[in-house]
N, C-alpha and C positions, 0 to 999 in steps of 0.2 A: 504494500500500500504506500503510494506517495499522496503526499495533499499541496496543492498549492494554493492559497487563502488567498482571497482577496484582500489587502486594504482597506480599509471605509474609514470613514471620517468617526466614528463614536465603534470602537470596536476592542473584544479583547485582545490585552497588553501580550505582545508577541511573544518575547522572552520567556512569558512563564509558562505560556502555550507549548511552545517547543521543550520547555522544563519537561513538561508529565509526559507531551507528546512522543519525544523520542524514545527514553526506555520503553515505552508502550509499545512501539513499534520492532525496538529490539528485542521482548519479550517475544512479540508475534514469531518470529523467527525460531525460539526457543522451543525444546522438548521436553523444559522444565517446570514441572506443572507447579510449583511453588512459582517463579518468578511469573510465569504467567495467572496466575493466582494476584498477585500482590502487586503486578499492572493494572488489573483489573482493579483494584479497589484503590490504588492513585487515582484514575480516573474517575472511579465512582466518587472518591471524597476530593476533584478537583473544583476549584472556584478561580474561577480571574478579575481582575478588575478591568473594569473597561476603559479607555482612553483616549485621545485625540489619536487615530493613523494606527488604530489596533486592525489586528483579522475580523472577519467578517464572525459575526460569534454566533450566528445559524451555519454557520459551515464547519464552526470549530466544532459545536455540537453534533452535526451530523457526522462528522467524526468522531467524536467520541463515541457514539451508541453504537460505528461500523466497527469501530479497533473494540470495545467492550464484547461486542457481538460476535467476533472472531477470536477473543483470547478466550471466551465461553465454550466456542467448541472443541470436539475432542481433538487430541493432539493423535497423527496416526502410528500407531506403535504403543501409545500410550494404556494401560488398561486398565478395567473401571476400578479399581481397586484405588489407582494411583490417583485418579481422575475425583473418588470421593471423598479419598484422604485429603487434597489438595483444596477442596471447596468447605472441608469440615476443619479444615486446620490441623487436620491428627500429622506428625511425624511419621510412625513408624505406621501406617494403616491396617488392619487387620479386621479381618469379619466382624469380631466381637465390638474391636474398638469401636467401629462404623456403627454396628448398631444399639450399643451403648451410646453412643453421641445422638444418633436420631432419636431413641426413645426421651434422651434430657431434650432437648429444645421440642420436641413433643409435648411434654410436659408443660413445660415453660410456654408453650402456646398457649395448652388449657388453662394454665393458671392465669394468662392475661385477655381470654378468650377472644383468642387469632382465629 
């Protein structure tokens, strides 16, 4: 994926654009389901400020949901095991672990009734 932003006159600040933007995209390249893991939630928890002669920030954004959209998919080689550990935060993943962690935030939903 390459992006090339427009300019506008009231847009977000370039510099920090390209901050989140690049390792994002270098994760994309990755087989490693942690770092692409942990692009994906730079992005999610990204914010810019906007500015005089920023990027167009409906383009920034519809990059971010395409690179978010892409580091969500599976990695090929990659297998679910890795792929659930990665999204649950477990290290070491293992059957049990996996589904010890899904039954807590189960939980944790009923108790906030998600």
């Amino acid at each position: 994926m390459v992006f090339d932003f427009t300019v506008v006159l009231r847009g977000y600040e370039r510099t920090q654009v390209d901050k989140v933007l690049n390792p994002a995209l270098e994760a994309l390249d990755s087989t490693d389901a942690w770092r692409r893991a942990a692009a994906r939630d730079s992005l999610r928890d990204s914010a810019f400020d906007t500015v005089l002669r920023g990027y167009d920030r409906a383009q920034v954004d519809a990059a971010i949901d395409a690179l978010r959209q892409a580091l969500d998919s599976p990695v090929p080689g990659d297998d679910f095991r890795s792929t659930l550990g990665s999204v649950l935060r477990i290290l070491q993943p293992t059957d049990q672990l996996i589904i010890d962690e899904v039954r807590r935030l189960r939980e944790l939903a009923d108790r906030h009734h998600l």
